[in-house]
N, C-alpha and C positions, 0 to 999 in steps of 0.2 A: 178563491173566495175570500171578500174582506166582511166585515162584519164589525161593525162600530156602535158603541153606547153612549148612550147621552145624559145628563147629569137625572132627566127628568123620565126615566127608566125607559125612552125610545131605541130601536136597534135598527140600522142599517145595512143589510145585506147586500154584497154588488160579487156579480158574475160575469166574467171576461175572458175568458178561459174555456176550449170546448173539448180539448181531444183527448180529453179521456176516454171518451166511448160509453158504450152503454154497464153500469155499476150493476153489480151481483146484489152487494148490500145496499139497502133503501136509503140507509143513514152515513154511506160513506161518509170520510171529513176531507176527502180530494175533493177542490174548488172545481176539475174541469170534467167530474162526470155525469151521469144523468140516468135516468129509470132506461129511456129508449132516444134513439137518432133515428130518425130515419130519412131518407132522400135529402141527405145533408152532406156536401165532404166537409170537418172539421180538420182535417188534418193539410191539406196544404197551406191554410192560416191557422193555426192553432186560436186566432183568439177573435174569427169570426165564423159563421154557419152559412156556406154557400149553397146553394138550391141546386140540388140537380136539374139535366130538365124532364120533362114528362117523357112518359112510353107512348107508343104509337104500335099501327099492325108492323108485321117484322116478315110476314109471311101472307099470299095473295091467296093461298086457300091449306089453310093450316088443318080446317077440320079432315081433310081427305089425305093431304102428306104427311101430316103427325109428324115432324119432325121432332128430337130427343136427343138427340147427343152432336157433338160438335167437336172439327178439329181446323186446324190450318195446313195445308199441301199445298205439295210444288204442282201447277198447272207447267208442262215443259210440252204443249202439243206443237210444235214448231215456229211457238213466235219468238223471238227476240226484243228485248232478253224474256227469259223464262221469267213468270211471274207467282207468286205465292197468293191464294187465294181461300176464303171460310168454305169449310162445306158442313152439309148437316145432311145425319139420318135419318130417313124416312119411310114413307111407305108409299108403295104404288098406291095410286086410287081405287079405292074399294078392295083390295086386295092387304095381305098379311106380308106382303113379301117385300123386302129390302128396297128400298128408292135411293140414290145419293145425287143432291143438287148444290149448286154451289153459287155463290156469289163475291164478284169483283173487290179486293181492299181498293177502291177507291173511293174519289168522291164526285159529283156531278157530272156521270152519266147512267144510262140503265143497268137493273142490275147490279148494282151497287151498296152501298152502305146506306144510300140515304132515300131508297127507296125498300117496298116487300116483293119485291120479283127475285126468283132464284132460276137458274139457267141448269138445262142439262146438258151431258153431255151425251156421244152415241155410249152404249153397254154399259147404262148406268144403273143397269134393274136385275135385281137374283130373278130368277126361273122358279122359286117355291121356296118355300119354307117360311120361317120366322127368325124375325134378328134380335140377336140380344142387343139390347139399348147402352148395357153398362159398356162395352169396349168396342170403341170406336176411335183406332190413332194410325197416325201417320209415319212410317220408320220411310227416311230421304234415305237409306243406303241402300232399299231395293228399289224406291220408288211408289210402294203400293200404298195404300191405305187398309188396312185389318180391320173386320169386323168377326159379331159371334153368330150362327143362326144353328136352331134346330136342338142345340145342346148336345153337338156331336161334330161341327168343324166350323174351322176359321173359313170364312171367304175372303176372296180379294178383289180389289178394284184398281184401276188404274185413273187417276185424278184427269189424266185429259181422255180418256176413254177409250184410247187406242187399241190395248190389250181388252180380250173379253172377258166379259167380269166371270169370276171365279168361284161357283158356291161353295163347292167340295173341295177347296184350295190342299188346306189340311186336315186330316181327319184329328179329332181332339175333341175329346167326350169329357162332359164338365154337367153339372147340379146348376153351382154359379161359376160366374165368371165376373173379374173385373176390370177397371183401364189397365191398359198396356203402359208401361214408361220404356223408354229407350236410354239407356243409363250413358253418361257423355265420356262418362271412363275407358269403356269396350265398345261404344256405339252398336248393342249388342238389344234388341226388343224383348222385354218379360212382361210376362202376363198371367196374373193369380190366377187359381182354380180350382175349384172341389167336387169331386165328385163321388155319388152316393148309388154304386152300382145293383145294391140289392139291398136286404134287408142287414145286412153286414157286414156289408165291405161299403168304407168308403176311403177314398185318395184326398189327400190336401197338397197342392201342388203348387209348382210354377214351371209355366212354360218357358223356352225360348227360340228365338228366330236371331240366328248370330245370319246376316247376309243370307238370305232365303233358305239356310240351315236348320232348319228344326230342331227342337228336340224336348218331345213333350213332358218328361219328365226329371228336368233342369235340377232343382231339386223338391224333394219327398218333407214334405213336414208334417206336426204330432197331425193324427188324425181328430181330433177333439178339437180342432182351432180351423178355421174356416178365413179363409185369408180375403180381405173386404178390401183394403187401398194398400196400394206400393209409392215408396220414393225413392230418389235418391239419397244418400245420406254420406255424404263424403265419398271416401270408394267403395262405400258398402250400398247396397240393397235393404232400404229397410221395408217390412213386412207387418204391416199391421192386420191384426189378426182377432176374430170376434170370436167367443167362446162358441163351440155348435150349439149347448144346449141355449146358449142366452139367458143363463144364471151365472156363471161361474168367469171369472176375472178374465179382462180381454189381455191380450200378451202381443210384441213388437220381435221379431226376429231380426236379425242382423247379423245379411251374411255376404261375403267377400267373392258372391260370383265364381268362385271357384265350383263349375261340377264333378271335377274329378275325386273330390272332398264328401263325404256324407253328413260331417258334421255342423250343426249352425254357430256363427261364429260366438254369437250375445243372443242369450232368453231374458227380455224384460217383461215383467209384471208389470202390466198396463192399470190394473187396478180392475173397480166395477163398471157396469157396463160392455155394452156393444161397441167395440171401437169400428169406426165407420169411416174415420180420414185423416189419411198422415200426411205429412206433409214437414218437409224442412224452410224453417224461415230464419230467417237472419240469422244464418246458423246453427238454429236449436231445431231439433226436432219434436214438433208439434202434432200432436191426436185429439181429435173430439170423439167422442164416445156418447151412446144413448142408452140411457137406463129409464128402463119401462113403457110404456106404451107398444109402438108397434115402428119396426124400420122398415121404409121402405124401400129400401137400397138393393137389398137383395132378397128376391121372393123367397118363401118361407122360413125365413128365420122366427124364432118363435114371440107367436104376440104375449106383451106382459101386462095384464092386467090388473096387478096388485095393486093394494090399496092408497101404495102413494104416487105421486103426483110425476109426470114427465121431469127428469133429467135432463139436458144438455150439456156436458164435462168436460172442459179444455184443460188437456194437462201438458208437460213437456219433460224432456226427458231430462233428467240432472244425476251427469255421473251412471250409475246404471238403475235409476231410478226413477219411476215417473213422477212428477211432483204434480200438482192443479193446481193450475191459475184462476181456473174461475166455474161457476158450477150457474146454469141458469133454472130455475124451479118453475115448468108450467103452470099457467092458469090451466085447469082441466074440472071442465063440471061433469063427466062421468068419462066410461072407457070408454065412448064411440068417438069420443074426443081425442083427438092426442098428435104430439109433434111428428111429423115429418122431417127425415133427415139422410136423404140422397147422398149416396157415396162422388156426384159429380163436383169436381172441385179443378182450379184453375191458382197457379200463381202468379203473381203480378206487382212487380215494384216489390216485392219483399214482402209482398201480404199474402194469407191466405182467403181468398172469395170460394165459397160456398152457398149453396141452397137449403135454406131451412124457412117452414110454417110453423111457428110458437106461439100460445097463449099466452103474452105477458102483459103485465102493469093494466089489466081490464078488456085487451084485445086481441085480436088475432092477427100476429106481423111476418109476414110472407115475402120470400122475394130472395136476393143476393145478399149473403152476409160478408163479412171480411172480419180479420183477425190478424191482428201484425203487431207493432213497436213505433210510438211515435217518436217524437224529437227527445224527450228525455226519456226513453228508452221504457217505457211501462209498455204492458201488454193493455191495446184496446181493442175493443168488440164495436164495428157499425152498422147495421142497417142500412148496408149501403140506397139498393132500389128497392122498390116493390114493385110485384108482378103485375101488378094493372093499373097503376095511379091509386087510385083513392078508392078502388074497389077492391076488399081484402076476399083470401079464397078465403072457403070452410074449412074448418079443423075436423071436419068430418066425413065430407063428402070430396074432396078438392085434392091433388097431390101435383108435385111441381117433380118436371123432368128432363130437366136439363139447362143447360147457358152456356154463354160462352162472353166475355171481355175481350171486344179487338178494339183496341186504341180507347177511345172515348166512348166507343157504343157498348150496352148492354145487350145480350140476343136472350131470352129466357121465356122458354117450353113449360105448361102445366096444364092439368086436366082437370077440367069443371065436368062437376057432376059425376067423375067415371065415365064418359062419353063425347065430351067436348074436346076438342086438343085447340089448343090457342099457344100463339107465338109471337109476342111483342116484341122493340127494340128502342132504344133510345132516338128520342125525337132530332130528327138533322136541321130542323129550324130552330133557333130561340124560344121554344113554348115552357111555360113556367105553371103549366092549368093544374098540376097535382101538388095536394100537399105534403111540403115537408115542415117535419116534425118535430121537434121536442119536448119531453117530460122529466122534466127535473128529480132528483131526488128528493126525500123529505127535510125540510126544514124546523125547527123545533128550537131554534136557539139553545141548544143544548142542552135542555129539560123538557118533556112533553108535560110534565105534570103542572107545566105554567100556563095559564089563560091569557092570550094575546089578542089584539085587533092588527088587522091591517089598516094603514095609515097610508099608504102611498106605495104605488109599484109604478117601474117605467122600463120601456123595452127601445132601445134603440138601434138603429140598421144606418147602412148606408142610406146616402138618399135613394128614397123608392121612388123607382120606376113607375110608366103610366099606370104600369097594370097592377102595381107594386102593391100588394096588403100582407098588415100582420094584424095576428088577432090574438091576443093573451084569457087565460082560463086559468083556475084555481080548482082544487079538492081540498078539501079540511078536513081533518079526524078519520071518523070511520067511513069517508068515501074516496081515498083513498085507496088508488089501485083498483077503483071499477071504473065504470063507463059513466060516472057522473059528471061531468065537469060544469061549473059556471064562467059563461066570458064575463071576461070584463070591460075589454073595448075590442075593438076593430078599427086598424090605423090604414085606411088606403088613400092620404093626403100627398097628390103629388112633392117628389122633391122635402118630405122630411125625413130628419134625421133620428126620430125618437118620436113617443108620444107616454102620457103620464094620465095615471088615474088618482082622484083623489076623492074620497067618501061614495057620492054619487055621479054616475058620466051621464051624457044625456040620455042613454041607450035604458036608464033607471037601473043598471046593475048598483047591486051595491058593495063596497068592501067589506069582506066576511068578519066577524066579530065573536070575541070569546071561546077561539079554538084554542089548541093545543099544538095540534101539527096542521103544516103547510106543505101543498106540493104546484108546480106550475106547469103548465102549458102553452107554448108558443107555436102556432103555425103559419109557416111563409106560403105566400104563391104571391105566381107575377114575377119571379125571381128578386126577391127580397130580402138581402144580406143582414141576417142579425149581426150586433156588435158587441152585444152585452143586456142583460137586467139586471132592476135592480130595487127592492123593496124596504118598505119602512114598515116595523112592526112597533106597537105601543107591550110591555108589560103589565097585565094591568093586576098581578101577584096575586092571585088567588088561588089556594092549592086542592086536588081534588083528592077526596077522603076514598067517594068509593062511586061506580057509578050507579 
């Protein structure tokens, strides 16, 4: 951000710069970050905003297969060469019981990536019961793919369907359960788990599957800590783990795979909060955690309905200590409100993508998050997609379950209403119909207690395409961070490179006058590369005593 004065007390803000991500603080003084991104990637040009493109159906009858969790397997039914293909968890039709169908990593033909048809294959269906949604992975050293049903055994499958699927594979009685990781050290499957056998006994565990070896009690952890997400973590296993009562500080275990050992290697203090996802990125090992409201990650963890506001907590580990990078503060207008924050999570290119529904900056932003280190190594937060284009769920009624990133497509599961299941995917044509987004931080030329005019703002892109629009909005003062916004123009002029407002456009908006604070808003569609804005403010010195 530069920011220039002029003899006749005028100021000129210009912004070129985007991958910061989304900013915790409103008034950051970093040039390249912003309230919210969303449907934007900033980070492969750091210093323009490219438009993703729209979602599309993902799924030909989503409300009946409920599909929820997602992995990649080896398809090896006797073609040559064997090929690696998505599959996702479901449900038979009208039934509770297990489905698994799958489709092609290609691109133009059926069944594939750029169409919603998914294939089955023969013994692709449990015989009874119910599947747990949270562990659903693939271990290539037996071949199977692992699932949870009933809260009492792993089933199994075989990705080309050769073997008959498996409900009662292992027996393995769990409360929760969550993803499996296969650690690349001992090529060895673990898989969290808690369980609450009575009214006083309960087990906090991790399982393992060394080469179709079992052994369900790998190791024993405190029973007070309820194990939510696993990673790798160098040669260790790390163990992120939510407090059972959902008061008391969440904790990260780290242990060296050794069972013949009882003891855990490292006890870190996670801090407050529900820690819900770990994850090692560019080396560091990373947790988000949720404090208050309600997780939906694992059923009954306890709802929190204090008086303050949803949390969201990204912290990282330094030395044996967790430190926070960034804490995000729901908009929340009472308890029926509240964040969503799914233990499914996905790495990729050295990012962390996750699923989360949060009230910020006035609205409610749903969809795939990401969390990583750009070019000068800062931690950013994006927004990557959202779950429906331009139709946001409820923070009340709506909860999102599941995705998955193969290559360039997004696949992401959520339920409207508690009864709908829908399953979008990134559009395989060029369509550019949803908006992506940006909202600025606040502006204030470095005093809010000064009265200023806008004088002139200009938003420039590459040249815009036929379908190419941008459209610029303003809040001032105390509407800021609601759902007020006024435009100021709408630029869908083939083939330009910018457009400029100045006092009144023909649209009769007009430039806001004798605020305090400023904030902006830009949104692309049609595929419309911002490049930069950039505003002129007047001083006009006036200082306020009181309001």
């Amino acid at each position: 951000m530069a920011t220039f004065f002029s003899k006749d007390g005028e100021a000129t803000t210009t912004i070129n710069r985007f991958d910061g991500g989304v900013a915790v603080d409103p008034r950051d003084p970093r040039d390249n970050v912003a309230r919210v991104i969303s449907n934007f990637d900033v980070l492969t040009s750091p210093k323009k905003m490219t438009p993703h493109r729209d979602s599309e159906s993902g799924d030909s009858a989503p409300t009946t297969s409920r599909k929820q969790n997602f992995c990649i397997a080896l398809f090896d039914g006797g073609t040559s060469p064997d090929t690696y293909t998505v599959y996702a968890l479901g449900v038979v039709s009208g039934q509770t019981y297990a489905e698994i169908l799958y489709k092609k990593l290609t691109r133009n033909s059926t069944e594939d990536l750029t169409d919603n048809l998914w294939i089955a294959t023969v013994n692709n269906q449990s015989g009874s019961g119910t599947p747990n949604f949270n562990l659903f992975v693939f271990y290539r050293k037996t071949g199977y793919i692992y699932g949870a049903r009933n809260g009492s055994h792993i089933f199994r499958y075989d990705p080309d369907g050769t073997d008959a699927w498996a409900d009662t594979h292992r027996v393995l009685t769990y409360t929760r359960i969550g993803q499996g990781v296969v650690h690349s050290k001992d090529d060895i499957l673990y898989i969290p788990c808690y369980e609450e056998t009575n009214a006083n006994g309960y087990t906090s565990f991790i399982a393992k599957n060394d080469n179709a070896t079992w052994t369900n009690n790998a190791l024993v952890l405190p029973v007070h800590y309820i194990p939510t997400s696993i990673c790798e973590y160098g040669d260790y296993l790390a163990i992120g783990c939510a407090d059972a009562n959902g008061l008391g500080n969440s904790r990260v275990f780290l242990w060296d795979r050794n069972s013949s050992l009882v003891d855990i290697d490292e006890s870190i203090d996670w801090g407050t909060g529900s820690l819900m996802i770990l994850e090692e990125i560019d080396g560091e090992l990373v947790g988000i955690s949720q404090r208050g409201g309600t997780s939906t990650s694992f059923a009954g963890l306890p709802t929190q309905t204090t008086a303050h506001k949803d949390r969201v907590i990204f912290r990282k580990l330094v030395g044996n200590k967790a430190v926070k990078i960034m804490e995000l503060r729901a908009d929340q207008t009472d308890d029926s409100n509240y964040t969503r924050l799914p233990a499914y999570k996905q790495k990729v290119d050295n990012r962390l993508y996750f699923q989360m529904l949060i009230g910020l900056n006035g609205s409610v932003r749903d969809g795939v998050w990401s969390i990583g280190k750009n070019a000068n190594g800062e931690w950013t937060l994006i927004h990557e997609r959202t779950s429906n284009n331009n139709t946001a769920l409820d923070d009340n009624a709506d909860s999102l379950t599941g995705f998955i990133v193969v290559g360039d497509y997004i696949f992401q599961s959520y339920l409207v209403g508690g009864s709908t299941y829908t399953l979008t995917k990134s559009n395989d044509t060029g369509s550019w119909t949803a908006n992506s987004i940006y909202e600025s931080k606040i502006f204030d030329l470095g005093d809010s207690s000064t009265y200023k005019d806008l004088m002139e703002v200009t938003v420039t892109n590459e040249y815009l395409p036929a379908a190419g629009e941008v459209a610029m909005a303003y809040q001032v003062d105390e509407n800021i961070g609601t759902t007020t916004w006024t435009t100021i123009f709408t630029n869908s002029t083939n083939n330009s490179v910018g457009h400029s407002a100045m006092n009144i456009e023909s649209t009769g908006a007009q430039l806001p006058k004798s605020y305090r604070q400023i904030s902006f808003r830009i949104i692309s569609t049609g595929n419309a590369e911002i490049t930069g804005f950039s505003f002129k403010e007047k001083i006009i010195g006036k200082k306020y005593i009181a309001d």
